[in-house]
N, C-alpha and C positions, 0 to 999 in steps of 0.2 A: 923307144919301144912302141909306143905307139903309133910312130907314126909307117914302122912295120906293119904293126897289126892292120890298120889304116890299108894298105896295099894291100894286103893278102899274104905277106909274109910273114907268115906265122911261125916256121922252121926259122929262119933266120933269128927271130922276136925271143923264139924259145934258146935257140945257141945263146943269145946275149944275155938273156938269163944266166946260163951254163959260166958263161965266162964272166958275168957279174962274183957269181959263188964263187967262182977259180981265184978270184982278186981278193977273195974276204970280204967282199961287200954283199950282204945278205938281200935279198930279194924282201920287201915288206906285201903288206897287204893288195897296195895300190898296182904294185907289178903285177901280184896274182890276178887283179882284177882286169887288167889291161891284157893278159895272158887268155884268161879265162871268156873276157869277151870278143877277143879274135877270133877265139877256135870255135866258140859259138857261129861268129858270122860265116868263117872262111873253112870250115873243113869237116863238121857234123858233132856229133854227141860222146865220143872216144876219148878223145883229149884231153876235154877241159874236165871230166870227170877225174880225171888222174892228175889234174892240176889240183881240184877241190882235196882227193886226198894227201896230194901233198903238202899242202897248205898243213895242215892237219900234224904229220908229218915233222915240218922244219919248225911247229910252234909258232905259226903265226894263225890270228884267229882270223875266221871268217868275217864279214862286217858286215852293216845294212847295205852294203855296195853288194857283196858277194854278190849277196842272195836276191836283191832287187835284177841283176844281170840275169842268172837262172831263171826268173821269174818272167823276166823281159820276151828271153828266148824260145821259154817251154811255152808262153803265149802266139810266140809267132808259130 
């Protein structure tokens, strides 16, 4: 996933999400993060806010990771 995100593939990054759930293998925090700091780099402010509520959402908590990315971003 990251190494998606990494390229700029971020549609793809979020598909293997999609098909991670489809397997029963739940997404944790680390994905969200890794989700959430693609679409910061590669595609604007859309996205990864609908990633943060879904976080929220599937019951996984946000972490000092989240929030340090948002933080990283909303700086640049």
């Amino acid at each position: 996933m990251r190494g998606l995100c990494d390229e700029g593939k971020v549609k793809e990054a979020i598909s293997l999400r999609d098909d991670m759930e489809s397997l029963r293998v739940m997404p944790d925090e680390v994905t969200y993060n890794t989700l959430i700091d693609g679409c910061f780099q590669w595609r604007g402010n859309v996205e990864e806010f609908k990633l943060v509520e879904e976080i929220k959402g599937k019951r996984v908590k946000p972490n000092a990771v989240t929030h340090n990315i948002m933080v990283k971003w909303y700086c640049k």
